[in-house]
C-alpha positions in Angstrom: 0.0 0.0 0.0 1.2 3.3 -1.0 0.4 6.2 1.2 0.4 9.9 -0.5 2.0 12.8 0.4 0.3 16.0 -0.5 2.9 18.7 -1.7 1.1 22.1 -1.5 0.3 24.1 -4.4 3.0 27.4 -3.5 5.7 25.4 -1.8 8.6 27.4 0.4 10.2 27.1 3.4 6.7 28.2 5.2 4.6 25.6 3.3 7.1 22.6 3.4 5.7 21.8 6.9 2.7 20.3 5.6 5.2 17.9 3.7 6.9 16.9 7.3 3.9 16.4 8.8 2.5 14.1 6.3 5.8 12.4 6.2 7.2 12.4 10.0 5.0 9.6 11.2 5.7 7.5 8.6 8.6 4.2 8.9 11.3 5.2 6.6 10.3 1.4 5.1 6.9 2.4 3.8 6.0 3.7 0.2 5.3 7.0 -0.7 4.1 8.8 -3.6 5.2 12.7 -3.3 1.9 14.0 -5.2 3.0 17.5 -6.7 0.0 17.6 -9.7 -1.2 20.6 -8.3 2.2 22.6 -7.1 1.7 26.0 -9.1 5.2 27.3 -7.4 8.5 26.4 -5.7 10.8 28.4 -4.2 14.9 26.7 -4.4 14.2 25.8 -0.9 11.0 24.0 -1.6 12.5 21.9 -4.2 15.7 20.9 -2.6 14.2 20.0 0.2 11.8 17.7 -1.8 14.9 16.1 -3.1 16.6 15.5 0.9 12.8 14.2 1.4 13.2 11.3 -1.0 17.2 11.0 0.1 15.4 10.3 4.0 13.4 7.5 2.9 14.6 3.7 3.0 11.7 2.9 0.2 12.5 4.7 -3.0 9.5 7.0 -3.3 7.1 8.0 -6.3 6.5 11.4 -7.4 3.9 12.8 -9.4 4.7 15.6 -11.5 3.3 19.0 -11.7 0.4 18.9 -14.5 0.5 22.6 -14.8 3.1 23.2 -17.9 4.8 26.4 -17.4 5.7 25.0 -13.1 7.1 21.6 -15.0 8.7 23.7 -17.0 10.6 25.9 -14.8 11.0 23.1 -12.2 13.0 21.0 -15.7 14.8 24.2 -15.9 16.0 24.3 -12.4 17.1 20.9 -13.1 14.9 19.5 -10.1 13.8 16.5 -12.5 17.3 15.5 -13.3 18.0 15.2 -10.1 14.6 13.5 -9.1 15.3 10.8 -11.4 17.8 9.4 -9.5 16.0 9.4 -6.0 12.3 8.7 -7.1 9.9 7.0 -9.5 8.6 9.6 -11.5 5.1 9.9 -12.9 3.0 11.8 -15.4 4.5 14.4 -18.0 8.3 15.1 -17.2 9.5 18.2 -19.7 13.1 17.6 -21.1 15.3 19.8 -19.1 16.6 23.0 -20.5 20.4 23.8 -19.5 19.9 26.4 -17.2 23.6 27.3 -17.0 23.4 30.7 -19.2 20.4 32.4 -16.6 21.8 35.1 -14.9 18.9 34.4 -12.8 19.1 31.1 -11.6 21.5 28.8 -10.5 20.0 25.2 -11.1 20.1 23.1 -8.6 23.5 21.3 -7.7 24.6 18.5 -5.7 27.2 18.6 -3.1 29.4 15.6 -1.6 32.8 16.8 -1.4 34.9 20.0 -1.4 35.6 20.1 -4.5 31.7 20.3 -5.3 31.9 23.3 -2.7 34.7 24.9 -5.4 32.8 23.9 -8.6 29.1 25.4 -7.5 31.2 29.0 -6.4 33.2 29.0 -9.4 29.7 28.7 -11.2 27.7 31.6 -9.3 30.6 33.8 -8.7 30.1 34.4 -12.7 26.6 35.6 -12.3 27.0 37.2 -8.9 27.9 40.8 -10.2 24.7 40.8 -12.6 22.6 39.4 -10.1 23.6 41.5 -6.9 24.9 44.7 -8.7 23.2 44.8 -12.0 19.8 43.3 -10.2 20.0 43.9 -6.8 21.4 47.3 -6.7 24.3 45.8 -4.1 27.4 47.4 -4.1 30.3 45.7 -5.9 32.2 44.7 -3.4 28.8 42.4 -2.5 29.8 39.8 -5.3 32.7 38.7 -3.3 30.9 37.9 0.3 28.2 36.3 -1.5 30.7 34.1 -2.9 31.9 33.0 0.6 28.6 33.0 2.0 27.7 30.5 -0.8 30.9 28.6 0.0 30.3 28.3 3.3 26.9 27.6 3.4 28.2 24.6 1.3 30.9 23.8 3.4 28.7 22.8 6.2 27.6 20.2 4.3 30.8 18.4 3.9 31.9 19.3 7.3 28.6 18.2 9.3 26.1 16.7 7.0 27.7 13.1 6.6 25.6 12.9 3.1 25.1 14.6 -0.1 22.8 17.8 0.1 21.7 20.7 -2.1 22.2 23.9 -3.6 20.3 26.2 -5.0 20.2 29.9 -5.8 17.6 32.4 -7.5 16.3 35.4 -7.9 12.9 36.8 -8.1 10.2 39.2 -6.8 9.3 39.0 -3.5 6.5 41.3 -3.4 4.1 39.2 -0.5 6.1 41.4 2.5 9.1 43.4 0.9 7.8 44.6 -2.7 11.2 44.2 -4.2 13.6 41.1 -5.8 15.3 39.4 -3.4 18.2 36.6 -4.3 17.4 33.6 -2.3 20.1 30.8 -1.6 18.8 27.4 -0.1 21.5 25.1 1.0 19.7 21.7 2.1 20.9 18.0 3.4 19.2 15.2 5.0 22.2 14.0 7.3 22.8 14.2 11.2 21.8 17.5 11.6 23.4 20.5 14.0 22.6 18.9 17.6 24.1 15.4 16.7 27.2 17.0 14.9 27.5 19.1 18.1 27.3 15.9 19.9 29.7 14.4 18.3 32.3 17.3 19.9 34.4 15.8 22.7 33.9 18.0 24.9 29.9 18.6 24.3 28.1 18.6 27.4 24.4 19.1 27.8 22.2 19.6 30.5 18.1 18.7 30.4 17.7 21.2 28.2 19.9 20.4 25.4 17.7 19.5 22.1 17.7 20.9 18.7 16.7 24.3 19.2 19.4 24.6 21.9 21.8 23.2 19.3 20.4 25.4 16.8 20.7 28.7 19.0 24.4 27.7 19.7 25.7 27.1 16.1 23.7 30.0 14.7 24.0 32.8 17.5 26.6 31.6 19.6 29.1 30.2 16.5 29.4 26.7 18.8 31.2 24.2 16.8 31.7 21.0 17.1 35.7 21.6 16.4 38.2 22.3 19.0 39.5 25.7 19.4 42.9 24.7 18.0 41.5 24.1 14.8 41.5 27.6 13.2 38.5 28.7 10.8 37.0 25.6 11.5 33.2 25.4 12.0 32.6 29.1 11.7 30.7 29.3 8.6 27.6 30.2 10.1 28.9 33.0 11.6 30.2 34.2 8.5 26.4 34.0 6.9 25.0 35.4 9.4 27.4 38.8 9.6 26.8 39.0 5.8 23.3 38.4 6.1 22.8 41.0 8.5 24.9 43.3 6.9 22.6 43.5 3.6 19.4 43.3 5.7 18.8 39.9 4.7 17.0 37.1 6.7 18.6 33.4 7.5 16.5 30.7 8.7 18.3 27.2 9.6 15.7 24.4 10.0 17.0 21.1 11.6 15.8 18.2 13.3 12.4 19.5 15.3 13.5 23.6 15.7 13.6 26.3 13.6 15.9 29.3 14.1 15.9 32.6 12.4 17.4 35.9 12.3 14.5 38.7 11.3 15.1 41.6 9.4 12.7 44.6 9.8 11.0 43.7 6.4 9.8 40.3 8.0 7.6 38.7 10.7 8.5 35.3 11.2 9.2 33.8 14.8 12.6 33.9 15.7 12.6 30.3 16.8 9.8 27.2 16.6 9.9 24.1 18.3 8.1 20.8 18.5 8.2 21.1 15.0 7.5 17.4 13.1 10.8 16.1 12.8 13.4 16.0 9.6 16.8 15.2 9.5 20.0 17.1 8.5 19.5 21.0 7.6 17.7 23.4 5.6 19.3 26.3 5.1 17.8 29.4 3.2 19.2 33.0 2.8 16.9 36.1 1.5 19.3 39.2 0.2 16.7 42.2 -1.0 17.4 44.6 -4.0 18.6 48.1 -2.6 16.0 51.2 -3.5 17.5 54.5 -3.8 17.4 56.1 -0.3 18.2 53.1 1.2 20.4 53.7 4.3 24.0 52.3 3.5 24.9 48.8 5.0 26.7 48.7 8.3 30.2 47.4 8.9 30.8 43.8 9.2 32.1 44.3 12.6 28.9 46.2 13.6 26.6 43.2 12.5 28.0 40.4 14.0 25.3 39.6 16.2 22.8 41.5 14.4 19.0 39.7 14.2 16.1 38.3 16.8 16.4 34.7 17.8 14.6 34.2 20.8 
């Protein structure tokens, strides 16, 4: 018996809930069919998280395409399909994907194992990054080169902690719902141990009763906790990087892993800085919103000054 999984018709980092819910109570054993016949939209987020969805289960899942053309189209374009292939059964009308490598829009969605990939995806999108953040996004030049490492490292914590594959994914695109500009979104997504086991796994990690994943979250996010020694220099500080370039472009950054949800609110949004009880998932889900500068708009703080910059709890 196959039991269905409703994916919602606008799916994001909001709406992908309703897929954890469905899926959480199920044995990793059991078979699924992902129906997405009715998606309409996907954010990179939505779809790489789809993909970490079918890398969770034991039973290789089905998934039924979107029926609406122009979403199977772009979703062919983002390459999601490719990728799809190799993780589910696929149903209904697949387009042929289109090589998505000449958007200065878009970077499709890319695998990551190893550091090499980590190199490979930043040598792509450091290409595009001056059209999309300066020629797009009104950013200033110098932009290009932290959203190079912010990429790298978001990346990087997939190698270092993830102990799978995950996801990348960058676009850009109107986000007129709260902030009535474009905003370039990066979603970096993995279904492996997640932040509080890789903190865990520290030897010198203690916890008390209240240790659990939004403890874990609220360490690696806010309080740059790593699961490295202090001897090992630059190690496990990648977060903290994201987070002081995040903050200094008035961006948001939301990590999702296990059962807790942490993020770090602009002005421009109204999401909770942190959710618990949430219906668990493993690894991390990773997204980062930069928004188009407007003439007027104040000029971005030092790094320095935005190091701890956002609301989480």
């Amino acid at each position: 018996m196959t039991t269905v999984i409703s994916v919602p018709p606008s799916l994001d980092e909001q709406t992908f809930e309703h897929v954890v819910e469905q899926l959480a109570p199920l044995p990793p054993d059991v078979k699924v069919l992902f129906d997405a016949r009715h998606a309409r939209w996907a954010s990179p987020y939505g779809l790489a998280a789809l993909l970490c969805a079918a890398q969770s289960r034991a039973e290789r899942p089905a998934f039924a395409a979107p029926e609406h053309p122009d979403t199977a189209s772009y979703w062919a374009r983002t390459g999601f399909f490719r990728h799809a292939a190799e993780l589910f059964d696929l149903h209904g009308h697949v387009p042929r994907g289109r090589d998505g490598h000449d958007s200065d829009v878009l970077l499709e969605i890319t695998p990551v194992t190893q550091s090499d990939d980590v190199h490979a995806v930043v040598g792509r999108i450091q290409q595009k990054a001056a059209e999309i953040l300066h020629g797009q996004l009104k950013l200033e030049t110098a932009a290009t080169m932290g959203f190079g490492m912010t990429l790298s490292e978001a990346c990087q914590n997939i190698v270092e902690h993830a102990g799978c594959g995950g996801w990348v994914a960058v676009q850009t695109y109107s986000f007129r719902k709260r902030l009535g500009r474009r905003v370039v979104v990066i979603a970096v997504c993995d279904a492996g141990v997640g932040f509080r086991r890789s903190l865990e796994s520290s030897p010198g990690h203690r916890h008390d009763d209240r240790w659990g994943d939004a403890r874990a979250l609220e360490s690696a996010v806010v309080h740059a906790v790593s699961r490295f020694r202090h001897g090992d220099a630059g190690r496990g500080q990648g977060l903290a990087g994201i987070r002081r370039f995040t903050a200094r472009w008035d961006g948001k950054l939301s990590v999702r892993s296990g059962t807790a949800r942490i993020a770090l609110v602009p002005s421009w949004d109204e999401d909770d800085p942190m959710r618990e009880g949430l219906a668990p998932f493993p690894g991390a889900q990773v997204q980062i919103m930069i928004p188009e500068r407007l003439p007027g708009d104040a000029r971005p703080a030092s790094a320095a000054a935005t190091g701890t910059r956002g609301r989480a709890r």
